[in-house]
C-alpha positions in Angstrom: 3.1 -21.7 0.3 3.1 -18.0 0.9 6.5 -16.9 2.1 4.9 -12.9 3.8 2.3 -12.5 6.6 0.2 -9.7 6.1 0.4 -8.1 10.2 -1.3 -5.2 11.5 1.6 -3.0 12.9 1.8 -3.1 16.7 4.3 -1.0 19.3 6.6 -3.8 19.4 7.5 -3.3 15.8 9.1 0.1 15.9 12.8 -0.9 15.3 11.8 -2.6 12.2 9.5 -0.5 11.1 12.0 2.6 11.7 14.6 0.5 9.9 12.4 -0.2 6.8 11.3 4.1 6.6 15.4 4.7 6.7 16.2 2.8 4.4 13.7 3.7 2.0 14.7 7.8 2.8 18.2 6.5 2.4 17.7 5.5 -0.9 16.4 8.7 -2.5 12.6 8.1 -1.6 11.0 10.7 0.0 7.3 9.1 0.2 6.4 5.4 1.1 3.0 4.6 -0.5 0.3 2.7 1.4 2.1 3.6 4.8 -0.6 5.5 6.1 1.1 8.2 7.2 4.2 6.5 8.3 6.7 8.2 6.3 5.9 11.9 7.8 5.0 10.7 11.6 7.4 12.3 14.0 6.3 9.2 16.7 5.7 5.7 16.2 3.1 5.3 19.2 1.0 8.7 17.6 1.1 6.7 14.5 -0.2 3.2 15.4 -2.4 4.9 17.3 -3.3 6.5 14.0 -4.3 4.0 11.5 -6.2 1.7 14.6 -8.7 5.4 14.6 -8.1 4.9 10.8 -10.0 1.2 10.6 -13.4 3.3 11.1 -12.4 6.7 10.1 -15.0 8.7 7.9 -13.1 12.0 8.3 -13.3 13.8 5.3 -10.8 13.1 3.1 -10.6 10.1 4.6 -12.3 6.6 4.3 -11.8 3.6 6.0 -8.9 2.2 6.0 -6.6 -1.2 7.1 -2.9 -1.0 7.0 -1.0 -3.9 7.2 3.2 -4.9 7.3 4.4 -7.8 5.5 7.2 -10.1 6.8 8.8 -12.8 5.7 10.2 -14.8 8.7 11.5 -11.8 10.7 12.0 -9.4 8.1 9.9 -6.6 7.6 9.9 -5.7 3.6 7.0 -4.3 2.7 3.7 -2.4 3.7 0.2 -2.1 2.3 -3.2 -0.3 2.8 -6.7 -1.2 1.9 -8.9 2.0 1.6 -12.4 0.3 2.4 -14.7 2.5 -0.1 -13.5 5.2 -2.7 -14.3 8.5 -2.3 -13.6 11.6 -5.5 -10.1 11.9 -5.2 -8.7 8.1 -3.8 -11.2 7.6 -7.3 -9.1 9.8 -9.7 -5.6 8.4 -9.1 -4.9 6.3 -5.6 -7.2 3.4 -5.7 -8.4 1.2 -3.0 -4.7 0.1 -2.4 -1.4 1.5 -1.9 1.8 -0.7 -1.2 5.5 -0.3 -1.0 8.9 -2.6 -0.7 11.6 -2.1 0.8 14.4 -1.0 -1.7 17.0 -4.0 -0.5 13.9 -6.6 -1.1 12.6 -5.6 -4.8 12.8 -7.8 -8.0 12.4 -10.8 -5.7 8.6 -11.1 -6.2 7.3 -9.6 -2.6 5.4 -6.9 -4.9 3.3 -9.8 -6.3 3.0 -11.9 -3.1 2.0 -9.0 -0.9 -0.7 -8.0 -3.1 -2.2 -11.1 -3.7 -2.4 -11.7 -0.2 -4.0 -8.0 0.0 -6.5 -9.2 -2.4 -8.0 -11.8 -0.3 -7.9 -9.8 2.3 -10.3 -7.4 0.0 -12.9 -10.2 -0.6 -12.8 -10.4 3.2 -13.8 -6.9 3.6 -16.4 -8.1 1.1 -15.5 -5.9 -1.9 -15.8 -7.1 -5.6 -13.5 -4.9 -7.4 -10.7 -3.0 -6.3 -9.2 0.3 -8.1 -5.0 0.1 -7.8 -3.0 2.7 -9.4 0.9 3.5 -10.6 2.6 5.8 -11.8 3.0 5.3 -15.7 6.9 4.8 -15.7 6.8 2.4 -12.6 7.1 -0.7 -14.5 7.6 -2.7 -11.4 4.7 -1.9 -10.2 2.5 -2.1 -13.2 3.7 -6.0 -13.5 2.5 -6.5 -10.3 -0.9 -5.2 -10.6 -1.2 -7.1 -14.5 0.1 -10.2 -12.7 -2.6 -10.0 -10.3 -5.5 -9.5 -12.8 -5.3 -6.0 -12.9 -7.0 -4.2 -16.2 -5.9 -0.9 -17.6 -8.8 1.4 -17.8 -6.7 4.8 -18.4 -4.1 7.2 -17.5 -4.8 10.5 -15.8 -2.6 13.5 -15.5 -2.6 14.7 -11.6 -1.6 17.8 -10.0 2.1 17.0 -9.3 2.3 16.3 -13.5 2.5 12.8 -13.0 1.1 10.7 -15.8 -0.9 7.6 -13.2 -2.4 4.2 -15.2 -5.5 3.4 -13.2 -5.9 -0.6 -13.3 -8.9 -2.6 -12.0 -9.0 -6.2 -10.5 -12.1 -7.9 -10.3 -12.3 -10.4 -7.2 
């Protein structure tokens, strides 16, 4: 039995969902990945707002995109996104899906959880391999993506000087 729901963030969720972004800022982290956009919005309304015009968007950079909040009971400790298509650059080093934990909820198997429940929601979207990407000393997050089928094609240098291992998981 799956302990998360996968929910897509609505108004009522702003004290949590401020809560989770402090925390992670409190703890050294200055970007929250699969957040849409979360981690730089300056009001929670403008952002929900956001990723519902995000579900169809086609603006350039952008693609189609669902974003989703995972809680277990009433806790909120993660959040994902599924980019719909791949475009040049989500091709080179983000992949179809970003995700994050909350710091206080890590190494207690949410990572894996929440991404196999983002997977399903994948073959929903009717995709039949998915592109999901780490940075190459993020171990945590490379166990996740193995765990969930993930195959290493490479690692790419981007434009920061990160070193990111590009995995692949067929569905």
């Amino acid at each position: 039995m799956n302990r998360l729901k996968l929910i897509f963030p609505t108004l009522e969720m702003e004290q949590q969902a401020l809560a989770f972004r402090r925390e992670c800022f409190e703890n050294g982290e200055t970007e929250i990945q699969g957040d849409g956009g979360f981690d730089y919005a300056e009001n929670y309304a403008d952002w929900i707002a956001k990723i519902n015009a995000d579900l169809t968007s086609e603006e350039n950079p952008y693609v189609p995109a669902t974003l989703y909040f995972a809680f277990d009971g009433d806790k909120l400790v993660g959040v994902t996104q599924i980019r719909h298509r791949l475009n040049a650059e989500l091709l080179k080093c983000n992949g179809n899906i970003g995700y994050h934990i909350r710091p206080s909820e890590r190494r207690k198997g949410y990572a894996t959880e929440m991404l196999s429940l983002v997977l399903k929601k994948c073959r929903e979207l009717g995709l039949e391999k998915v592109l999901v990407s780490c940075d190459n000393d993020n171990f945590g997050s490379a166990k996740t993506i193995l765990k969930n089928g993930g195959v290493l094609e490479n690692e790419v240098l981007v434009d920061d000087g990160a070193i990111v291992q590009r995995y692949w998981i067929t569905l």
